[in-house]
C-alpha positions in Angstrom: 0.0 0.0 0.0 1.6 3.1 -1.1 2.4 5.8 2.4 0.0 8.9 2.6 2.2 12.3 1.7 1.8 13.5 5.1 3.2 10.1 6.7 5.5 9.8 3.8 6.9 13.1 4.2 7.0 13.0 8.2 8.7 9.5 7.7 11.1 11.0 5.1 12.1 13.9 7.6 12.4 11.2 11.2 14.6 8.8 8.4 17.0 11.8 7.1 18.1 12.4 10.7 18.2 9.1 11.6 18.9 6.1 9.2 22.1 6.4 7.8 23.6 6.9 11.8 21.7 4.1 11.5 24.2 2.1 9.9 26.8 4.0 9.7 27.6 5.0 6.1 29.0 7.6 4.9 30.8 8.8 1.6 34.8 8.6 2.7 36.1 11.4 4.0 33.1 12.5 6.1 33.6 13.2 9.8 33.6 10.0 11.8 31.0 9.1 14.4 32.6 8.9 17.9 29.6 6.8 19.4 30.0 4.1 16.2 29.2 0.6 17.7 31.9 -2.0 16.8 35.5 0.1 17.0 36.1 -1.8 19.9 36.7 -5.2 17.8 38.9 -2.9 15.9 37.3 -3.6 12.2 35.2 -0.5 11.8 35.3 2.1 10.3 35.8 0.0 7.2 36.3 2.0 3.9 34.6 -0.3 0.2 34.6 0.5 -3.2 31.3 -0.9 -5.1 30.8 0.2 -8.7 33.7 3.1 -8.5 32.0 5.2 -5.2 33.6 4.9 -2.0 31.9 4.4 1.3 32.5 4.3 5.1 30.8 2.1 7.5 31.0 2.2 11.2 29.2 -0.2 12.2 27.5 -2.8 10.4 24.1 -2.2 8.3 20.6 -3.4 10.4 18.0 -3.3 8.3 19.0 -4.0 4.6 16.4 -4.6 1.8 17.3 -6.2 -1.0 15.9 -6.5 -4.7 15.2 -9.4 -6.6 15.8 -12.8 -6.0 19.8 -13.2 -6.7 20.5 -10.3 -4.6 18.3 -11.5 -1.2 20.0 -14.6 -1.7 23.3 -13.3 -1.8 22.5 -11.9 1.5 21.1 -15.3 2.8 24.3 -17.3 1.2 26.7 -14.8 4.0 24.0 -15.7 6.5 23.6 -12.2 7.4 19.7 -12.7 7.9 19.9 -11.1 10.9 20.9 -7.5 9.4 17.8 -7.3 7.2 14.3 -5.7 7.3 13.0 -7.6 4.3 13.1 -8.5 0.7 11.4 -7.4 -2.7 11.5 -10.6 -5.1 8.8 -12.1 -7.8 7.0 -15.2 -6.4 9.4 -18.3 -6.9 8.3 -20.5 -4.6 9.4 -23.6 -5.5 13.0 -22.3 -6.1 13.1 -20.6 -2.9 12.5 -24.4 -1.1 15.1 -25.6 -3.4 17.9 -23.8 -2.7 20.8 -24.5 0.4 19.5 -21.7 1.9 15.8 -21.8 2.0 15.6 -20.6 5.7 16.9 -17.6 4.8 13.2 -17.0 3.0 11.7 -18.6 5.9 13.3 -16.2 8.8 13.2 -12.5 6.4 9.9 -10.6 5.7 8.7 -10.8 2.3 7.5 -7.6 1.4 6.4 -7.4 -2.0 6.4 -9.5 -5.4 6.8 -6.1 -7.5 10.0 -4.1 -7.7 11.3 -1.7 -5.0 9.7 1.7 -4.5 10.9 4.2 -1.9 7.9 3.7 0.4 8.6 0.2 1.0 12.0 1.1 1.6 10.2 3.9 4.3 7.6 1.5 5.6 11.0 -1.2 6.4 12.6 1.2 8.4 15.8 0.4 6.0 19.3 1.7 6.4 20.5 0.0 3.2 18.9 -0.8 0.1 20.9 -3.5 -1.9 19.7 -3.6 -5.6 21.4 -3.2 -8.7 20.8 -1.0 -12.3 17.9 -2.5 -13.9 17.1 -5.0 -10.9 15.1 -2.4 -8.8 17.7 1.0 -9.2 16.7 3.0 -12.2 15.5 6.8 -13.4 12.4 5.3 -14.5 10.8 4.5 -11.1 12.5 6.7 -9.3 14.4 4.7 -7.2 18.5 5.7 -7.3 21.0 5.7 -4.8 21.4 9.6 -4.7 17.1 9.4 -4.1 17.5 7.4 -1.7 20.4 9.0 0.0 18.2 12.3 0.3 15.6 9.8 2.5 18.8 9.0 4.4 18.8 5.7 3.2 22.1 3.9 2.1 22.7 1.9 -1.2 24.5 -1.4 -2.6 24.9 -1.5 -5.8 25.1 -5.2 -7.2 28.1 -5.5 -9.2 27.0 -7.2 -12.3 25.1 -3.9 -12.9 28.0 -1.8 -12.8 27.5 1.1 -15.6 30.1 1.8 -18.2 32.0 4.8 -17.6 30.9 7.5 -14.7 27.8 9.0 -17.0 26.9 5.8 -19.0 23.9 4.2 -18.5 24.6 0.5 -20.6 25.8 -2.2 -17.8 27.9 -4.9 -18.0 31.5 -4.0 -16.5 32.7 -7.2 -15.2 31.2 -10.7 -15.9 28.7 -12.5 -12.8 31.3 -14.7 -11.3 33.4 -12.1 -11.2 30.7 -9.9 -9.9 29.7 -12.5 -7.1 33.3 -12.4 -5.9 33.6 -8.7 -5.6 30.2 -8.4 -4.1 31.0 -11.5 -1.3 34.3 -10.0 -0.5 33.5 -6.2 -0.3 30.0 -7.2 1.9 31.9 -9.4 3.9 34.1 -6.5 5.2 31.0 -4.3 5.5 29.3 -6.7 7.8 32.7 -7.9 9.4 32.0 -11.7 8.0 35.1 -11.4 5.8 36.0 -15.2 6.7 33.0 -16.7 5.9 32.4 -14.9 2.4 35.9 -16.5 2.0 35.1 -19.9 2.6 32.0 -19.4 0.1 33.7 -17.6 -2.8 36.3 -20.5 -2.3 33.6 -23.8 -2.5 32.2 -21.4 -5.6 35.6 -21.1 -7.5 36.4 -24.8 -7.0 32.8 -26.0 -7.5 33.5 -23.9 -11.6 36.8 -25.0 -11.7 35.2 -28.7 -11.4 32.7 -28.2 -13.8 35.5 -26.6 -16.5 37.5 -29.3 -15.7 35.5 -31.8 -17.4 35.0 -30.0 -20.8 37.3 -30.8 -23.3 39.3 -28.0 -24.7 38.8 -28.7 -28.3 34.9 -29.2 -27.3 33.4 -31.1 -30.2 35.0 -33.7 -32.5 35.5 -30.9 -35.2 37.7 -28.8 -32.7 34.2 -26.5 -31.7 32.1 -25.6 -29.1 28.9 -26.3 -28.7 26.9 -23.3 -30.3 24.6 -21.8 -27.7 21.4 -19.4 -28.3 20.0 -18.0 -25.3 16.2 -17.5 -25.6 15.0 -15.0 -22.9 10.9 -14.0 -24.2 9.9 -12.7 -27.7 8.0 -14.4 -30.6 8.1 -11.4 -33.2 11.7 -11.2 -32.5 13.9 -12.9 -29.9 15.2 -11.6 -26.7 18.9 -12.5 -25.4 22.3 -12.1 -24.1 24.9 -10.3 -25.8 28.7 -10.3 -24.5 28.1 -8.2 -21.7 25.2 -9.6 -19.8 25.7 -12.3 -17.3 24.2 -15.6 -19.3 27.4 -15.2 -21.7 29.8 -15.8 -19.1 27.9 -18.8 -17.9 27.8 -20.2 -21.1 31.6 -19.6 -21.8 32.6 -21.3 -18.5 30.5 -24.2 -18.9 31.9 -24.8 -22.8 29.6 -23.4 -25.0 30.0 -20.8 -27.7 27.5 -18.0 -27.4 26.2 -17.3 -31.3 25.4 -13.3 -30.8 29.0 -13.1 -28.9 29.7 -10.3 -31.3 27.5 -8.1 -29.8 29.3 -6.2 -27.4 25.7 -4.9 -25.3 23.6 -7.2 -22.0 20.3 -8.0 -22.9 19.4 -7.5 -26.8 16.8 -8.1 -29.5 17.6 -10.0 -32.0 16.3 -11.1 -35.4 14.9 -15.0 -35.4 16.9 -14.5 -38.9 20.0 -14.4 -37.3 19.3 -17.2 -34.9 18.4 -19.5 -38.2 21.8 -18.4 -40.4 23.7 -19.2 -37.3 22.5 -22.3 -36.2 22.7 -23.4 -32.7 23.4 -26.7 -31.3 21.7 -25.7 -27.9 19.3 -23.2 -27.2 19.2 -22.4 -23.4 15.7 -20.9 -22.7 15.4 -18.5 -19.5 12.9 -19.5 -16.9 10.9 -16.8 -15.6 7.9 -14.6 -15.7 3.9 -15.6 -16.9 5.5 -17.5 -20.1 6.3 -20.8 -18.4 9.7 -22.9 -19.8 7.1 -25.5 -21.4 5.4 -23.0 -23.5 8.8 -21.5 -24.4 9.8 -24.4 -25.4 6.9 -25.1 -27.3 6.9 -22.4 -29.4 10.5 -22.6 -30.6 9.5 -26.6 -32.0 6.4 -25.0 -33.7 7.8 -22.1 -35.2 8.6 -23.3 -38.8 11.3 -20.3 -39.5 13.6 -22.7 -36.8 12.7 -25.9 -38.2 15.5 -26.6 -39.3 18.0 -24.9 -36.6 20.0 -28.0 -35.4 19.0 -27.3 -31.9 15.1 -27.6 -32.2 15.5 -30.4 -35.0 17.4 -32.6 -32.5 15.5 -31.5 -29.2 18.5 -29.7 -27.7 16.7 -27.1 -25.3 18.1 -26.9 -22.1 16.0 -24.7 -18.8 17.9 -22.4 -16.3 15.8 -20.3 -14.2 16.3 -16.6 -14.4 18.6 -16.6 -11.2 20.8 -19.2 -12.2 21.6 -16.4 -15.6 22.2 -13.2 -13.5 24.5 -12.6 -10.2 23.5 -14.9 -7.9 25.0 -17.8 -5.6 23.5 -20.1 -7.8 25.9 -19.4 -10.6 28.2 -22.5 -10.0 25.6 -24.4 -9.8 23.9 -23.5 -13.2 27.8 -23.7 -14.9 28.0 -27.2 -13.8 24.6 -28.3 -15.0 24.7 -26.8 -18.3 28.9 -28.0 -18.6 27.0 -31.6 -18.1 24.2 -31.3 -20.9 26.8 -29.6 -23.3 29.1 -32.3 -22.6 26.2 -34.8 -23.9 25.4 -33.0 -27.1 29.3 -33.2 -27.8 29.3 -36.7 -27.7 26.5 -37.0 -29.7 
C-alpha cells in the first residue's frame, strides 16, 4: 500500500536524521562518528569500493532490503539474515524451497512481489537498500541511490550492474562470477563476516573449476564448441544475451560458444533470422515470468522459420531459471549443470 504524503513526508524527515547513523555510512572522507558501535573489535570504520564510489561504515548495516531474488540470496548465502528488514522478489516458490538456503526465505519478511519503491523502503525502516541497475535501481521508477540517500537511506549496488563509464547508462562491467566475488568479498568487510564470504567464494571457485574441468578444450569432434542461443521471451523477434550480460559468461565457462558473442551490449533483441543463419546446437531458454519454460519451449519446436536450426530439430533445449543467468550464488551451480548437458550434445 503506497504511504500517505503527510506520513510519507514525516517518515522521510524522522529517516534523514536518523537512518544512515543508523548504519553507519558515509561517503569517505566524512567526519567519523565517535559513538560508532563495533570500533572496539577494531574492524570499523571500514572503507569499500562498489561500482567506482567509496563508502565508510561504522558499524555494520541493520535493516537491509534487498531487490530481486539473486540479490536477497546473496545476503542469505553470508548468513547475514539477521541484518535485514526484508526482501522485494517475484514469487518463486518452489526455487526458494530448493535452494541451500531456504531458511533464509523462511526467517526474512517478504514484502512485496513487485519491484522496490521508496515507500517500501520507508515502511522497512531500512538503512541500506541493496539492488542493482535494472534489478530495482533505475531513473524510470524513481528509485536511485542519490534518491535514496536524500531519504537517508544507504545503497548497494550489485556488481554485475556496474554502468560503463561515470555517466553511462549501458551495464555490464565485469562478468557475474566475477561480480559474485567482488560483491562476497566487499560485503563481507561491511558486515565484518570477511572469513565466511571466504570460505563461500572458495567452494564457488572450485565447484566452476570442477565443472571446466570436465569440458574438453577442443569441445566437439571438429575442434568447436557447442553453439549456444539464449532464448529469454519474444516471438516477433527474440530476446537475449549479448557479450556483456551475465548468461554469456555462464555459457563460456560451462563450454559453450554463445552465437550473438559479437555483440558487445547485456540483454538485446535480436532477429529470429540471425538465430536461423547461425545455427545453434543448444538453445538455453530462460525461466521466468507468466510464459512458463514448457510454453517456451513449445513455441520454438512450432515455429517453422527454426525448423531446421539444429538445436530444435534434434531436441537440444536446455532450462535455467532466471537466477541461475544473472549474479546470484547459484551461478556454479547453473555452470555445472549446463557443462553436463553440453558435454552430452558433444558426444552425440
Amino acid at each position: 500500500m503506497r504511504t500517505p504524503v503527510r506520513a510519507l513526508r514525516t517518515a522521510v524527515a524522522l529517516l534523514a536524521a536518523v537512518s544512515l547513523a543508523g548504519c553507519g555510512a558515509k561517503v569517505s572522507g566524512s567526519p567519523a562518528d565517535s559513538r560508532t558501535e563495533g570500533k572496539a573489535s577494531g574492524h570499523y570504520p571500514v572503507t569499500i569500493e562498489n561500482c567506482g564510489v567509496k563508502t565508510t561504515y561504522d558499524k555494520a548495516p541493520r535493516r537491509v532490503v534487498t531487490n530481486d531474488v539473486g540479490i536477497a540470496e546473496i545476503m542469505f548465502a553470508l548468513g547475514l539474515e539477521d541484518h535485514m528488514a526484508g526482501y522485494v522478489a517475484p514469487d518463486y516458490k518452489q526455487d526458494r524451497e530448493s535452494v541451500p538456503w531456504a531458511d533464509g526465505y523462511k526467517k526474512v519478511t517478504w514484502l512485496s512481489k513487485k519491484a522496490i519503491t521508496k515507500e517500501i523502503a520507508l515502511d522497512a525502516k531500512a538503512d541500506l537498500v541493496f539492488a542493482g541497475w535494472n534489478y530495482g535501481f533505475g531513473e524510470g521508477g524513481g528509485v536511485t541511490p542519490d534518491s535514496l540517500k536524500k531519504l537517508g537511506i544507504g545503497s548497494y549496488v550489485l556488481s554485475e550492474s556496474c554502468r560503463n563509464g561515470t555517466t553511462g547508462t549501458s551495464r555490464g562491467v565485469m562478468p557475474p562470477l566475477e561480480a559474485l566475488y567482488t560483491d562476497l568479498e566487499t560485503l563481507g568487510k561491511i558486515f565484518d563476516v570477511e572469513d565466511r564470504a571466504k570460505k563461500l567464494a572458495d567452494g564457488f571457485r572450485k565447484q566452476v573449476a570442477e565443472a571446466q574441468a570436465k569440458v574438453p578444450s577442443d569441445g566437439k569432434a571438429d575442434g568447436k564448441r557447442p553453439t549456444v542461443f539464449l532464448y529469454d521471451d519474444g516471438q516477433d523477434k527474440p530476446f537475449t544475451a549479448g557479450a556483456y550480460a551475465g548468461a554469456h559468461d555462464i555459457i563460456t565457462k560451462a563450454g559453450g560458444d554463445n552465437i550473438v558473442k559479437d555483440l558487445k551490449d547485456t540483454w538485446v533483441t535480436v532477429g529470429w533470422e540471425t538465430v536461423v543463419d547461425r545455427n545453434p546446437d543448444v538453445i538455453v531458454i530462460n525461466n521466468y515470468g507468466s510464459v512458463t519454460a514448457e510454453q517456451k519451449k513449445e513455441f520454438l519446436k512450432s515455429y517453422p522459420p527454426l525448423a531446421n536450426v539444429s538445436a530444435v530439430k534434434n531436441d537440444r533445449i536446455f532450462v535455467l531459471d532466471y537466477v541461475d543467468l544473472v549474479e546470484s550464488p547459484r551461478n556454479p551451480a547453473a555452470i555445472a549443470a549446463l557443462a553436463g548437458y553440453l558435454k552430452g550434445v558433444r558426444n552425440t
